[in-house]
C-alpha distance (Angstrom), angle and dihedral (degrees) to the residues before:
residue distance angle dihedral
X1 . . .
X2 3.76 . .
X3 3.88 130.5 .
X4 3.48 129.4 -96.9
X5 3.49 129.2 -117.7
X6 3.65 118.1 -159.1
X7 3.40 97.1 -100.2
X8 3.70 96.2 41.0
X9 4.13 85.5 101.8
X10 4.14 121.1 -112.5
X11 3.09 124.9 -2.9
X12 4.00 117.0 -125.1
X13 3.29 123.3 -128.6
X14 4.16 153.4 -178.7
X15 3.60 117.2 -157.2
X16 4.01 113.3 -164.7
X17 3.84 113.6 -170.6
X18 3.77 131.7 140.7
X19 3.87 93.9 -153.0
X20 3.78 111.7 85.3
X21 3.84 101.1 -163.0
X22 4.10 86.4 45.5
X23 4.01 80.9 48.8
X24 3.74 100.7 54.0
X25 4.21 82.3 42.2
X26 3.64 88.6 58.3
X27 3.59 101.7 42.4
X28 3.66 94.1 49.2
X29 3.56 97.7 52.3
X30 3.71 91.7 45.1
X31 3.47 96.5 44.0
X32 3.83 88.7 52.3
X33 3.15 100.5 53.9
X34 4.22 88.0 50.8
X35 3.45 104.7 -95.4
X36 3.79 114.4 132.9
X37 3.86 118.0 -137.6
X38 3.63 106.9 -142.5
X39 3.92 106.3 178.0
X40 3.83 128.9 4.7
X41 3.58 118.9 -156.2
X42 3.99 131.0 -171.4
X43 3.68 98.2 -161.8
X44 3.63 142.8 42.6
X45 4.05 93.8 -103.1
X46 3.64 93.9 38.3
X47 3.89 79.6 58.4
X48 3.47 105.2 49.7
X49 3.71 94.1 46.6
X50 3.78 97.5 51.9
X51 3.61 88.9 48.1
X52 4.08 94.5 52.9
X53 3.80 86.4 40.5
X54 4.27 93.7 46.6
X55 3.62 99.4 26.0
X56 3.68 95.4 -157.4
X57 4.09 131.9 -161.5
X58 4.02 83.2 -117.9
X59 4.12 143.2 1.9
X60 3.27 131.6 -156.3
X61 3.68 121.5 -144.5
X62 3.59 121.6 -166.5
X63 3.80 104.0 -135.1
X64 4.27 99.4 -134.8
X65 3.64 88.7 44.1
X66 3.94 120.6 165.0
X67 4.43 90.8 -93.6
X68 3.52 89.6 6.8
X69 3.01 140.5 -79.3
X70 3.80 103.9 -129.1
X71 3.79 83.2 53.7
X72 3.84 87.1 62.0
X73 3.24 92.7 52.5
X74 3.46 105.1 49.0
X75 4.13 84.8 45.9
X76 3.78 84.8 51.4
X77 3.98 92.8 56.3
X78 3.92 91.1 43.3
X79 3.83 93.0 61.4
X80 3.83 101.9 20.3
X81 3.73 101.1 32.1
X82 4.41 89.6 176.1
X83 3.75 83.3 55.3
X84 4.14 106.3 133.5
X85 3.89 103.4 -139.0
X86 4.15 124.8 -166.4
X87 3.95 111.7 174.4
X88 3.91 113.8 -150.3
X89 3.88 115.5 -146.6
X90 3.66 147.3 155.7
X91 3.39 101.1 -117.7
X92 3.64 147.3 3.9
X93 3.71 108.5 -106.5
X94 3.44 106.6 167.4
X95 3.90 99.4 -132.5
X96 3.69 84.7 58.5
X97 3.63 102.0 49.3
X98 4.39 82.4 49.3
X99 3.81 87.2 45.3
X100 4.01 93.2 53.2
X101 4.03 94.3 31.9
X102 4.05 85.8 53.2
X103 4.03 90.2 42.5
X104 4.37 91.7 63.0
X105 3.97 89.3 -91.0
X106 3.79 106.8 156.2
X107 4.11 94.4 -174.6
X108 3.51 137.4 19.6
X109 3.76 122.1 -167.5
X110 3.70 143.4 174.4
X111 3.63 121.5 -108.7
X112 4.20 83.1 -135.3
X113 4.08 80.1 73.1
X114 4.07 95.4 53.8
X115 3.84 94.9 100.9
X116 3.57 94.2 35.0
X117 4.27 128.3 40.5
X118 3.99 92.1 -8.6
X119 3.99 94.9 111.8
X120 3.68 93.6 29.1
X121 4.33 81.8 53.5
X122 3.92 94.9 43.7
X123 3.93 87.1 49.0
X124 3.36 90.9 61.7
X125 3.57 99.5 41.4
X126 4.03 86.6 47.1
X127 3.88 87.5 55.6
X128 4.01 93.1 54.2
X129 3.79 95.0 -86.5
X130 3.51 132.5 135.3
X131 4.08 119.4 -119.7
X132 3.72 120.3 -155.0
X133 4.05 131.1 165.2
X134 4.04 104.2 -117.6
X135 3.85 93.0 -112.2
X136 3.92 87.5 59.7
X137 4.14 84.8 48.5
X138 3.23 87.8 52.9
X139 3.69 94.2 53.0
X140 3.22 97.8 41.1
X141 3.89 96.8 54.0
X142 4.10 85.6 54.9
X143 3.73 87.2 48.6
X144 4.30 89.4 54.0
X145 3.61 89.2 43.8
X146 3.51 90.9 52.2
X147 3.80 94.1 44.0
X148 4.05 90.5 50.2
X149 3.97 91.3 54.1
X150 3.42 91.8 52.3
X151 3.77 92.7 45.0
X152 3.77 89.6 48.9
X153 3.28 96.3 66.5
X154 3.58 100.3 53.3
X155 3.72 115.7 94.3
X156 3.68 106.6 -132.2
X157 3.68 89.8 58.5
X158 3.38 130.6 72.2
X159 3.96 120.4 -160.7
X160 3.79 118.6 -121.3
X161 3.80 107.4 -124.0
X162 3.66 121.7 -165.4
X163 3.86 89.6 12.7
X164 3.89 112.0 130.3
X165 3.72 108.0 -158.3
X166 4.15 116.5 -133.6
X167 3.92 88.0 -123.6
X168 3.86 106.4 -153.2
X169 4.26 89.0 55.8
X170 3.40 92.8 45.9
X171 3.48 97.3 44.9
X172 3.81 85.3 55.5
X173 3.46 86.3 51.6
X174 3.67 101.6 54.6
X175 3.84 91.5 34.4
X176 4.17 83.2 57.0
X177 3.89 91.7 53.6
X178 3.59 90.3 44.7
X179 3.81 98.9 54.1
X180 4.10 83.5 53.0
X181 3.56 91.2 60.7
X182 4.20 104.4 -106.8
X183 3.72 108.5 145.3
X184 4.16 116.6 -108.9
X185 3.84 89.8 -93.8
X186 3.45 90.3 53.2
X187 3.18 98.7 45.6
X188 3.57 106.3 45.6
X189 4.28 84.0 48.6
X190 3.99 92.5 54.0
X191 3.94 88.0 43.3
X192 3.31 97.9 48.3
X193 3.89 86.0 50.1
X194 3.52 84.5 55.8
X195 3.42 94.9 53.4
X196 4.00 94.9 58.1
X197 3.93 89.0 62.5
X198 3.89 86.5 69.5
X199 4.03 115.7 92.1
């Protein structure tokens, strides 16, 4: 599975979602702005197996899934490990987000954003990007900060001053580290080690 580049032609794609009029939403907005649904699925094993069988540039998962989503996605990963993931949900509780983030999601939007930035999100995520809503950004960027001060004060590690991250690598980074379990701090530290090996 490769990434797309814009002018790499339509992007493929499985939709899974249990609700039908959220469905036809989806698949109209998607489909209108030249994506080309390949499978939908209503369950979480409906999903998986379209997905191994299609092998899309992108699925999207609807978080409350019948079996789960998040399950789906983490089953995804296991046998498809280049498998681009965005969850769908109705809100951003943060256990979820961790939940999906941990299971090899590489997005997770609101349904509120379906007739708005959803292809413009699943674009991104479809070209090796990461895809949050702007109130997760926001938390996120508090949750680095955080992270830094505490790394900042240990010893061993020197902070990076005048150093402007490129933010859609090291998100992948610290999205990477995340996904194998480190804790934020530790993540955002080994990322941001990372991140010096770059010219």
């Amino acid at each position: 599975m490769q990434y797309l580049n814009s002018d790499d032609g339509p992007y493929e794609i499985v939709v899974a979602e249990n609700d039908p009029s959220t469905l036809a939403v989806v698949r109209d907005a998607l489909e209108s702005d030249g994506f080309r649904v390949v499978a939908e699925a209503r369950d979480a094993d409906e999903a998986v197996a379209a997905v191994l069988r299609h092998r899309p540039h992108v699925c999207l998962l609807e978080v409350d899934l019948p079996g789960d989503g998040i399950v789906a996605s983490r089953e995804i990963c296991a046998q498809l490990p280049a498998a681009r993931i965005a969850m769908l949900a109705d809100s951003t509780a943060e256990d979820r987000v961790v939940r999906a983030i941990n299971a090899g999601a590489d997005g997770y939007l609101l349904k509120s954003t379906v007739q708005g930035r959803l292809p413009s999100a699943l674009r991104a995520v479809a070209r090796g990007e990461t895809a949050l809503p702007r109130v997760l950004t926001t938390r996120f960027v508090e949750q680095l900060r955080q992270a830094s001060m505490a790394d900042a004060q240990r010893p061993k590690h020197q902070p990076i001053r005048g150093t402007l991250f490129y933010v859609p690598r090291f998100t992948r980074h610290f999205y990477r580290r995340l996904r194998a379990h480190q804790s934020v701090s530790l993540a955002w530290s080994s990322a941001r080690d990372r991140m010096r090996m770059y010219p």
